[in-house]
C-alpha positions in Angstrom: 13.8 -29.6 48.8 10.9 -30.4 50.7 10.3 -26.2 50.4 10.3 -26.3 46.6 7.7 -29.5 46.4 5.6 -27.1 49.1 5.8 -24.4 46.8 4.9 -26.0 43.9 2.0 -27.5 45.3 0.2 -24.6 46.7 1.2 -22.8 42.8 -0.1 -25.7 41.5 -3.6 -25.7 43.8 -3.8 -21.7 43.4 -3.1 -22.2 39.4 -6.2 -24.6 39.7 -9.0 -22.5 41.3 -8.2 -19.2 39.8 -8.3 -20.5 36.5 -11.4 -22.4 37.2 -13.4 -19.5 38.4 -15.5 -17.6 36.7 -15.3 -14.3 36.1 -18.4 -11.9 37.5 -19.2 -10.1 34.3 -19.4 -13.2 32.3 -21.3 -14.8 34.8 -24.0 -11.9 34.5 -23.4 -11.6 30.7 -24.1 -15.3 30.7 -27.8 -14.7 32.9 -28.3 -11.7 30.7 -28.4 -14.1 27.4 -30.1 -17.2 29.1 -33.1 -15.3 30.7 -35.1 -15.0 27.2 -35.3 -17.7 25.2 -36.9 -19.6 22.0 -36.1 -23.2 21.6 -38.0 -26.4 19.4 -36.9 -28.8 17.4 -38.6 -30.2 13.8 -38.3 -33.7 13.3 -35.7 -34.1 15.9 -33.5 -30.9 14.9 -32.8 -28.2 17.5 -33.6 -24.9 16.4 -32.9 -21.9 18.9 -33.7 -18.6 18.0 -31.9 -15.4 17.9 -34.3 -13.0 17.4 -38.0 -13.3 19.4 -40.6 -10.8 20.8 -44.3 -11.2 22.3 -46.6 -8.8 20.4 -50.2 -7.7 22.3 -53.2 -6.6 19.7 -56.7 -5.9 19.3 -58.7 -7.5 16.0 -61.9 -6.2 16.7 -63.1 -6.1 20.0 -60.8 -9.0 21.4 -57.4 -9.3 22.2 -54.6 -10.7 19.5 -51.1 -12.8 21.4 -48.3 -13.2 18.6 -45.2 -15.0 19.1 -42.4 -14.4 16.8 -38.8 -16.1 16.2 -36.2 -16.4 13.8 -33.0 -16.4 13.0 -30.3 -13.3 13.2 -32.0 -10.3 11.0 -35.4 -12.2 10.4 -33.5 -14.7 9.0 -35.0 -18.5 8.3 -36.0 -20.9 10.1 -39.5 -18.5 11.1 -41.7 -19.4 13.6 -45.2 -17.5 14.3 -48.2 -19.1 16.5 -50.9 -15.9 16.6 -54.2 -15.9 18.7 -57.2 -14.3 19.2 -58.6 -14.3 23.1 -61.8 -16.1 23.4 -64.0 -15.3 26.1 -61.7 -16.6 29.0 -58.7 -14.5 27.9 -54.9 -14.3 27.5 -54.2 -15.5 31.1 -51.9 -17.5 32.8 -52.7 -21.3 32.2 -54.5 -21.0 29.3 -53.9 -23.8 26.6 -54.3 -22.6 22.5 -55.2 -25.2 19.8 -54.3 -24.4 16.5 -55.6 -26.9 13.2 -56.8 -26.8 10.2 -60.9 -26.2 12.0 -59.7 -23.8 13.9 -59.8 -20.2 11.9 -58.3 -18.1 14.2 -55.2 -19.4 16.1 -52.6 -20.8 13.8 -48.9 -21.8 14.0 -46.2 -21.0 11.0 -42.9 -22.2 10.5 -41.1 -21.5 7.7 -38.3 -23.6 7.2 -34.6 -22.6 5.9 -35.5 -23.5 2.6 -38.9 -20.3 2.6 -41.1 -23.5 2.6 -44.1 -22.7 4.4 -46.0 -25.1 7.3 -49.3 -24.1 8.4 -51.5 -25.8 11.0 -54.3 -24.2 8.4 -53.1 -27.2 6.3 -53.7 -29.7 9.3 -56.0 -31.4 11.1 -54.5 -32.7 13.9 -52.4 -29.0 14.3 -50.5 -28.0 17.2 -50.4 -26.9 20.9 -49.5 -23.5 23.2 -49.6 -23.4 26.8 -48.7 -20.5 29.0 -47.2 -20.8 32.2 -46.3 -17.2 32.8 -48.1 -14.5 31.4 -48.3 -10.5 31.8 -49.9 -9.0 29.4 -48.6 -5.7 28.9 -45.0 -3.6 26.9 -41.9 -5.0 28.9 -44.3 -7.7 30.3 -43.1 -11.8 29.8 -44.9 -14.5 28.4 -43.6 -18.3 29.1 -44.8 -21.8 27.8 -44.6 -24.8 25.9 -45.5 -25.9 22.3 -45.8 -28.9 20.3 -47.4 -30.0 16.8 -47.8 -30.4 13.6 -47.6 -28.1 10.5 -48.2 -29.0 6.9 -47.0 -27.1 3.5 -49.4 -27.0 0.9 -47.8 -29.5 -0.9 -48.5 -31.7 2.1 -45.3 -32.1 3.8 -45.5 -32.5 7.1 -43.4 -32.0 10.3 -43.6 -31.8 13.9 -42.6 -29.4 16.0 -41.7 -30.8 19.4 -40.2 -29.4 23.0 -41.1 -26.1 22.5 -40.3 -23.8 24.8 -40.3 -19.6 25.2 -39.9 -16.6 27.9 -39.9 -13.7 25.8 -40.8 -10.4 26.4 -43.9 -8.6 24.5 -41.9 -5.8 22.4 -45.3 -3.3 22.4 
């Protein structure tokens, strides 16, 4: 008797830890999906993104930075924040203000409805830091972003804990 309770114990405690253990290819499946990302909420609603790049330009003789997201196939929500260096550069560090003064950086989101929000349409506008930077094809751009964007109809919303590590596609 005492044999059978032994038994079942250890089947018990083996039963335990291999079904609790992961297994190696989802592990690295799971790193795989969770090393890029493209997260923020509006007015308190999580959006994460399925599709996202980084794309590098030239508009004129400066450099263009364009971040895009959206949902599977370009579907809605969008999000776009493009900018135009200024004389310090696209570098790690640097901090982009996009409003309604601005001209040149701006922040879109287009909602799941196709309604439009610009910071062009507001003064206070929105935010972009970048933690990480290199600025080149296969190279990674990282940050934070925060704000508000207004539809030409004036509504409003605010885009808070924003957060990206995408790669630039070009």
């Amino acid at each position: 008797m005492k044999s059978i309770k032994l038994l079942l114990f250890i089947s018990l405690i083996t039963f335990a830890v291999t079904s609790c253990k992961k297994d190696d290819s989802d592990a690295k499946d799971e790193e795989l999906q969770s090393e890029y990302y493209f997260t923020y909420k509006v007015n308190g609603t999580t959006v994460t993104s399925t599709e996202f790049s980084a794309l590098r330009g030239n508009e004129g003789d400066s450099k263009t930075f364009t971040l895009l997201a959206s949902g599977k196939e370009g579907a809605n929500p969008k999000f776009k924040f493009y900018f135009v260096e200024n004389f310090i550069g696209i570098v790690l560090g640097l901090t982009i203000g996009a409003d309604k003064t601005s001209g040149i950086s701006f922040l879109e989101y287009t909602n799941n409805a196709g309604l439009l929000f610009t910071t062009e349409n507001d003064n206070e506008g929105g935010s972009l830091s970048l933690f990480d930077v290199t600025y080149k094809k296969d190279g990674v751009a990282a940050g934070i972003f925060h704000g508000y964007v207004t539809s030409k109809n004036n509504d409003r919303v605010e885009i808070t804990e924003g957060k990206f590590k995408v790669k630039f596609s070009n």
